[in-house]
C-alpha positions in Angstrom: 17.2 43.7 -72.1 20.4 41.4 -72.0 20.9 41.9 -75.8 20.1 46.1 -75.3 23.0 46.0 -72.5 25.3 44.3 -74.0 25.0 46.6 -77.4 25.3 49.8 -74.7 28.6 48.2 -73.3 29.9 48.0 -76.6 29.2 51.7 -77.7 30.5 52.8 -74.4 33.7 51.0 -75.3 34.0 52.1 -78.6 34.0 55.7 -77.4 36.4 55.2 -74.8 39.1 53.7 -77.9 38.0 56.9 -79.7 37.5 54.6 -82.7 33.6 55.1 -83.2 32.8 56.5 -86.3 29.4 58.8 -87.1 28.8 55.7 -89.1 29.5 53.4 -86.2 26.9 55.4 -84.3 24.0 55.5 -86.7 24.2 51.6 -86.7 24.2 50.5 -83.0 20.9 53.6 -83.0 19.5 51.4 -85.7 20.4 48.0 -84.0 18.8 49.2 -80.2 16.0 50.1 -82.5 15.8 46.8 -83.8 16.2 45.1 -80.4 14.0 46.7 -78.8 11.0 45.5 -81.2 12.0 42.0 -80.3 11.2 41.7 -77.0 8.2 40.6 -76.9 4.5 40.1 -75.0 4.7 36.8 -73.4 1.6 34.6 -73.1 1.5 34.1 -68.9 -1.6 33.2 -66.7 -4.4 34.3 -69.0 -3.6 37.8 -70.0 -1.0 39.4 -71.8 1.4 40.3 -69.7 4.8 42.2 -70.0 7.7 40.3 -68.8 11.1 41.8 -67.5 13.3 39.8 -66.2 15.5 42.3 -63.6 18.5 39.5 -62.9 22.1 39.4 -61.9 23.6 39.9 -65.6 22.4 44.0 -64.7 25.5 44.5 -62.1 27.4 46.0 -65.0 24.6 48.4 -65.9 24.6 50.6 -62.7 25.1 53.7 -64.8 22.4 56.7 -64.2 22.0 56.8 -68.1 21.7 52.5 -67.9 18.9 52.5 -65.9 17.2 55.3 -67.4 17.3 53.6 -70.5 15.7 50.3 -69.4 13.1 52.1 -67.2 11.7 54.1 -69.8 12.0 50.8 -72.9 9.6 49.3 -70.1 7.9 52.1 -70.2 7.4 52.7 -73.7 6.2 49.6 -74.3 3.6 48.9 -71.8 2.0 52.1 -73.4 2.5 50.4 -76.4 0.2 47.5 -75.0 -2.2 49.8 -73.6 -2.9 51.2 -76.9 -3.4 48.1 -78.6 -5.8 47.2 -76.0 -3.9 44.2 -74.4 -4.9 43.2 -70.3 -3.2 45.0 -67.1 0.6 44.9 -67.1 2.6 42.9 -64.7 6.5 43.7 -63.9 8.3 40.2 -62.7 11.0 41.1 -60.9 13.4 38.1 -60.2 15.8 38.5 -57.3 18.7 40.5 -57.8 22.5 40.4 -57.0 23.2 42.8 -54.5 25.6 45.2 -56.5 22.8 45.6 -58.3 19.7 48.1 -58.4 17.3 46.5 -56.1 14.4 45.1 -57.8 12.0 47.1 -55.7 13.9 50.7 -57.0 12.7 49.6 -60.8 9.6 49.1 -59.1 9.2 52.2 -57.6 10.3 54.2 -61.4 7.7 52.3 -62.4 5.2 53.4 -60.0 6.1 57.2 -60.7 5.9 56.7 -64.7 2.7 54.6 -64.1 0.4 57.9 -63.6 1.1 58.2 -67.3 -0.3 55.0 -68.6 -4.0 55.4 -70.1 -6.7 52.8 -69.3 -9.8 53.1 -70.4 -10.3 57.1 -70.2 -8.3 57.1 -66.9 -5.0 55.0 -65.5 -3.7 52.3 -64.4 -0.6 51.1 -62.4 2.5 49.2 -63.6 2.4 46.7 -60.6 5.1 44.5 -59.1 3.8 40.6 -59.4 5.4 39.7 -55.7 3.3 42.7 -54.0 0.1 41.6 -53.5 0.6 37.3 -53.7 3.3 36.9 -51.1 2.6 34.3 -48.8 3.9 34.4 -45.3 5.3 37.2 -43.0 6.4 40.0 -45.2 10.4 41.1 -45.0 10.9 44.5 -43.3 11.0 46.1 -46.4 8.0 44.5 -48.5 6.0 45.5 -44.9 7.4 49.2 -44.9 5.8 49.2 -49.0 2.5 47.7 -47.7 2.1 50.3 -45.4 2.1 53.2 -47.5 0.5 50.8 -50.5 -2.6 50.6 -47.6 -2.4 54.1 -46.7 -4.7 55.9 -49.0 -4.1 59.2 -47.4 -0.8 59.1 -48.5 -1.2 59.4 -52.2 -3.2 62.7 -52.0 -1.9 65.3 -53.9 -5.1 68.0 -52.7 -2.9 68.6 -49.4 0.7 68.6 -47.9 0.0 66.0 -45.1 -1.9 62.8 -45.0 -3.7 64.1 -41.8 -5.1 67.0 -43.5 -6.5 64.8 -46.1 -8.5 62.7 -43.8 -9.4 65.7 -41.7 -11.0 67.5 -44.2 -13.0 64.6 -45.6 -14.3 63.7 -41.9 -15.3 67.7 -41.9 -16.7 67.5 -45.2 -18.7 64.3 -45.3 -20.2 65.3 -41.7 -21.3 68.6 -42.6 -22.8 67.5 -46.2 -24.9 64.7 -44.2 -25.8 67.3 -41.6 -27.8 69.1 -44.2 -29.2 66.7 -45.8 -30.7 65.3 -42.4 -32.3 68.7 -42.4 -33.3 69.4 -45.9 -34.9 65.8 -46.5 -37.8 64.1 -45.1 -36.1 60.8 -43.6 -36.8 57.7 -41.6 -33.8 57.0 -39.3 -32.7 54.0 -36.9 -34.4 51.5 -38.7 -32.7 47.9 -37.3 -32.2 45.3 -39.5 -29.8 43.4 -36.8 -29.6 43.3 -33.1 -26.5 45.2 -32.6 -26.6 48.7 -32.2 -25.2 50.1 -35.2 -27.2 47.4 -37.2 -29.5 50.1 -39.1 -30.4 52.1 -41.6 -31.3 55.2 -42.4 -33.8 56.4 -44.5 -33.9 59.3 -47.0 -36.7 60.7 -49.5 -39.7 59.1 -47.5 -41.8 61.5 -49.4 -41.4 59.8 -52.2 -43.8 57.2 -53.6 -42.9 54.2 -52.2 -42.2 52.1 -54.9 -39.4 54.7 -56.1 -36.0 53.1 -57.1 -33.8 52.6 -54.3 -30.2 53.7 -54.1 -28.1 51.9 -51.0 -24.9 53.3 -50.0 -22.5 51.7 -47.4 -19.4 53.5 -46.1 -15.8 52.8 -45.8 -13.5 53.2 -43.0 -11.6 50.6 -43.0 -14.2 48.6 -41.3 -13.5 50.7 -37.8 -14.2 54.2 -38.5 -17.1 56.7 -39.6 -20.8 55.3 -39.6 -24.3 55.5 -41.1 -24.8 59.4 -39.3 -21.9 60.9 -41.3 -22.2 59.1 -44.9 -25.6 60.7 -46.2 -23.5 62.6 -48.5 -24.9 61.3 -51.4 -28.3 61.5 -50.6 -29.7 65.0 -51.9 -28.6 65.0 -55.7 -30.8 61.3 -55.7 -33.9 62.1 -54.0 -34.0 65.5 -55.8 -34.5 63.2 -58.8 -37.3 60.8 -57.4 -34.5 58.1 -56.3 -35.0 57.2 -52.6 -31.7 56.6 -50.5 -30.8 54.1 -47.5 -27.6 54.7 -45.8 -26.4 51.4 -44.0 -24.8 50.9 -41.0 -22.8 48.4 -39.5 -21.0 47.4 -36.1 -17.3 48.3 -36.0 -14.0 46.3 -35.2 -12.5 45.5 -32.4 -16.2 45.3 -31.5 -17.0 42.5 -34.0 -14.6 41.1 -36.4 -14.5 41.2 -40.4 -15.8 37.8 -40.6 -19.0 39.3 -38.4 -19.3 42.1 -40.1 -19.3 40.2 -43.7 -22.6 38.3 -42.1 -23.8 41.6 -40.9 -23.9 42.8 -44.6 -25.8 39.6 -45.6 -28.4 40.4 -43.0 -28.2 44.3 -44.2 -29.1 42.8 -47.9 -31.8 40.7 -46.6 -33.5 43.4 -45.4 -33.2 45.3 -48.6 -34.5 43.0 -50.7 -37.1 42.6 -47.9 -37.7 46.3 -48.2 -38.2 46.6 -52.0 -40.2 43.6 -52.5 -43.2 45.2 -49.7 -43.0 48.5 -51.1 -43.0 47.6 -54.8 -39.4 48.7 -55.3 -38.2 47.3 -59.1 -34.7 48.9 -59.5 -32.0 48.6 -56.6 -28.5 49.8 -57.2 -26.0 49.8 -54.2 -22.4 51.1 -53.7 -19.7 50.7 -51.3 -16.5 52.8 -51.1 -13.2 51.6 -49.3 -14.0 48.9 -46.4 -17.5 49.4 -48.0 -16.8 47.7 -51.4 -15.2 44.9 -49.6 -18.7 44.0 -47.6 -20.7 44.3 -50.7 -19.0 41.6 -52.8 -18.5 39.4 -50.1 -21.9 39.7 -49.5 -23.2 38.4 -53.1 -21.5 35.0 -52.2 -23.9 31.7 -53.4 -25.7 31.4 -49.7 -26.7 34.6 -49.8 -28.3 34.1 -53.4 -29.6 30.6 -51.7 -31.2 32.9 -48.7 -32.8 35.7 -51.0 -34.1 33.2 -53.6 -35.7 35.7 -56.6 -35.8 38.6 -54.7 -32.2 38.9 -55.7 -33.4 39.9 -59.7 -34.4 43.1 -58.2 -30.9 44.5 -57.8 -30.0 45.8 -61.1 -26.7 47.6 -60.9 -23.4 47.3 -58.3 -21.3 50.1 -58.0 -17.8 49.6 -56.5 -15.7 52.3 -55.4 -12.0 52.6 -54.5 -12.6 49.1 -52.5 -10.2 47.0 -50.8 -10.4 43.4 -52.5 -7.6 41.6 -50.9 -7.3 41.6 -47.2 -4.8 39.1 -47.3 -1.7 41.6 -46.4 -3.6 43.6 -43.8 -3.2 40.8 -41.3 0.3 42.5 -41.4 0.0 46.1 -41.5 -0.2 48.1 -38.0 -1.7 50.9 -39.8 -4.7 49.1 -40.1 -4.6 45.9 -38.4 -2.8 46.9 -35.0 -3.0 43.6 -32.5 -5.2 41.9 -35.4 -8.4 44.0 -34.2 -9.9 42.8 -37.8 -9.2 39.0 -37.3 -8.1 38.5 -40.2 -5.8 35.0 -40.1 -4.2 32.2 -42.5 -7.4 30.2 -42.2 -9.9 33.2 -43.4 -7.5 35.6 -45.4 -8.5 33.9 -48.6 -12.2 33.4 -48.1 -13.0 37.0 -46.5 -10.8 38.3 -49.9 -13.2 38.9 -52.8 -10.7 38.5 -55.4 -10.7 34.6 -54.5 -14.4 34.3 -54.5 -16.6 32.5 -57.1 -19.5 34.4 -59.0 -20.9 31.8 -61.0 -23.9 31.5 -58.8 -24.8 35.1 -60.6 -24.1 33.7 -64.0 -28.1 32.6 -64.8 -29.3 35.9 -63.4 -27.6 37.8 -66.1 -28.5 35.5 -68.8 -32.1 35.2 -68.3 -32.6 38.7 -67.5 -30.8 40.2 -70.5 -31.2 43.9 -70.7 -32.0 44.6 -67.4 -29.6 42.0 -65.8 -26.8 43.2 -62.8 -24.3 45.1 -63.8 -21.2 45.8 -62.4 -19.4 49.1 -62.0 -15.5 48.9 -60.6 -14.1 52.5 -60.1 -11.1 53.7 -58.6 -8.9 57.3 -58.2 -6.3 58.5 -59.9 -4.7 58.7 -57.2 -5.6 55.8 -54.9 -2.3 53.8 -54.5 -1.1 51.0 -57.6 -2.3 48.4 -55.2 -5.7 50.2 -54.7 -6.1 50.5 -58.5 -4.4 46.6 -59.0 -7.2 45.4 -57.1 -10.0 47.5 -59.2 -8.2 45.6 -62.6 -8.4 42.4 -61.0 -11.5 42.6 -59.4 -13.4 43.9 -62.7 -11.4 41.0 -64.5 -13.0 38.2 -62.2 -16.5 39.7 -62.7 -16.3 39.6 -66.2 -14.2 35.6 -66.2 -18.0 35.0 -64.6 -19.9 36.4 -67.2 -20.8 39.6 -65.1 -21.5 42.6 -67.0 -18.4 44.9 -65.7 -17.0 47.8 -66.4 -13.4 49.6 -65.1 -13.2 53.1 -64.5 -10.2 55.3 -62.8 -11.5 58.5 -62.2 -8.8 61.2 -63.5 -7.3 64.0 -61.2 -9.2 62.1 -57.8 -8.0 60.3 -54.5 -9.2 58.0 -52.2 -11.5 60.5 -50.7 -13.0 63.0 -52.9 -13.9 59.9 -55.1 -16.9 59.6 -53.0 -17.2 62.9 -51.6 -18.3 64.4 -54.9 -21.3 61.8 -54.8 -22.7 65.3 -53.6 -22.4 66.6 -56.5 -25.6 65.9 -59.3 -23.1 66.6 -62.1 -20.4 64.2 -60.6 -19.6 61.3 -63.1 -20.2 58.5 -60.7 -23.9 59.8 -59.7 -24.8 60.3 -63.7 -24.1 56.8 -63.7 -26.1 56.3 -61.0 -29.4 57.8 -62.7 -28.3 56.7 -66.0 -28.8 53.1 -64.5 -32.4 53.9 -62.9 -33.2 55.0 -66.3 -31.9 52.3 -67.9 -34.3 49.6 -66.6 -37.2 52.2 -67.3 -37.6 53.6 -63.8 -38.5 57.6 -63.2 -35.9 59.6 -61.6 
């Protein structure tokens, strides 16, 4: 980028003189060419990552047409390593001289131009390194980004507000789980826990009882909506011979994160407990939001310790829009106001699933081969880049563990109607759904 600026100062100064010949011009075209094929992908950390050093040496480049021209190189060629298959892209931004563009504007181009960038059928975010690592209090600025980065409401494009977003999903999800409380034979209330929100709910109890069992458990950030308003995705399943169990789970400030990740251990437990009495040999569960988060830091190794075999009977994971790293929500008042998660230095890492260890599940998908777990990340379109960082990463540590994993960003979605189309029996993410009961020889 240093060698590209320098060769743009010098055409600017030829034209200035008034001494640049059409000759001139076609050269220095040719040369940018040229330079531009020689930056190169830098080996860093594992993956191939694209490094661009933002730095001091830019103070001269603070011309609209300057920036636009480095913004869209970077662009260009982090497509360029999308299409020849390379891992996620990183942006390094060093710190910056003040006369400068800041380092978080470039990031911010980025973030627009991102949307464009094709991963695996959907997309994927150009990131900034220094979002989601930073230890320590957050500057005013780098806690103004988190907010909005932790606000999934605000990425929404379906309506003009973030309010009307979440409204209309609270309507929606309600009134779907309404009906199919009337329309399906259920079993509701039943405890797994002492605390009163530790149950399930039960749906397709007409079914024979060893039927494959789905499990769905909600999001909410861990402090909103519960087990009576997340049966949405009940109907489209049990119409096809799957039976359905809706978890819930206590709430914060009530309890605390670290609670409620033993909560979801003792949810599992009784799963597992579940299936093994009534036969059950195919369980798949799902978690969207807060609700991804509890299921993998449930599969941790004393859970595996504490379910013993009874843990071969769950066959295929399905992670949805989920928050991974809780690490900067200790920060953010949107969702953490007076720390009502307790979320501190000494637990941040531990209760963040993208620090945890799956090797414990490494001999359960070698010895059972064909039918072994499988893992299935998927996030919106348009969740935020540090929603859909999280869903790279997170897929990316499954599959370092020898997990069978697979990435999916969902094109033209959000945070929301990611899940709320689990109604739907044509909706990709229930297909997938019945395609793994099938898979493992089940009926549905």
């Amino acid at each position: 980028l240093l060698i590209i600026q320098s060769q743009w100062r010098k055409v600017k100064a030829r034209k200035r003189k008034g001494s640049e010949s059409k000759a001139e011009s076609k050269h220095h075209r040719r040369a940018r060419k040229n330079m531009a094929k020689q930056i190169g992908i830098e080996r860093a950390g594992g993956e191939d990552r694209l490094i661009t050093h933002y730095t001091h040496h830019h103070r001269r480049c603070r011309s609209l047409i300057s920036r636009a021209v480095l913004v869209v190189l970077c662009f260009a060629l982090a497509a360029n390593q999308y299409q020849s298959g390379s891992g996620t892209v990183v942006v390094a931004a060093a710190a910056a001289a003040s006369t400068t563009t800041p380092p978080v504007q470039v990031t911010r181009w980025l973030g627009k131009l991102s949307r464009y960038v094709q991963f695996r059928g959907g997309k994927t975010p150009l990131t900034c390194q220094g979002i989601m690592e930073q230890d320590g209090p957050p500057s005013e600025s780098t806690l103004i980004t988190w907010e909005k980065q932790y606000s999934p409401s605000a990425w929404s494009v379906r309506f003009p507000t973030p309010a009307e977003v979440i409204d209309y999903h609270v309507k929606f999800v309600k009134s779907e789980s309404d009906k199919n409380r009337e329309q399906l034979e259920t079993l509701l209330d039943v405890p797994y826990g002492s605390g009163d929100r530790d149950k399930v709910d039960i749906y397709g109890e007409n079914l024979p009882p060893d039927a494959p069992l789905f499990v769905y458990v909600h999001g909410g950030y861990w402090q909103m909506l519960e087990k009576e308003t997340s049966a949405y995705p009940a109907k489209p399943l049990v119409d096809r011979g799957v039976r359905v169990m809706i978890v819930g789970y206590e709430l914060c400030p009530e309890v605390t994160l670290e609670e409620l990740v033993r909560q979801m251990k003792a949810a599992g437990e009784f799963v597992l407990n579940y299936a093994t009495e009534n036969g059950v040999r195919h369980i798949s569960i799902a978690g969207h939001s807060a609700g991804a988060h509890l299921i993998a830091s449930m599969l941790d190794r004393p859970f595996m310790d504490a379910v013993g075999e009874e843990l071969a009977l769950l066959k295929d994971v399905y992670l949805i829009s989920g928050v991974y790293n809780v690490q900067e929500l200790r920060y953010t008042k949107s969702v953490n106001k007076d720390n009502l998660l307790g979320i501190n230095d000494a637990n941040a890492k531990s209760l963040s699933p993208l620090y945890a260890s799956y090797e414990h599940l490494r001999p359960i998908v070698e010895q059972q081969q064909g039918g072994a777990l499988r893992f299935h990340v998927y996030v919106a379109e348009h969740d935020s880049d540090v929603f859909r960082e999280m869903a790279v990463k997170m897929s990316e540590l499954l599959r370092s563990y020898g997990m069978r994993c697979d990435l999916s960003v969902l094109p033209g979605l959000d945070h929301f109607d990611i899940v709320e189309k689990l109604a739907s029996a044509d909706y990709t993410i229930t297909a997938a759904i019945l395609a793994g009961v099938a898979a493992t020889g089940e009926k549905s």
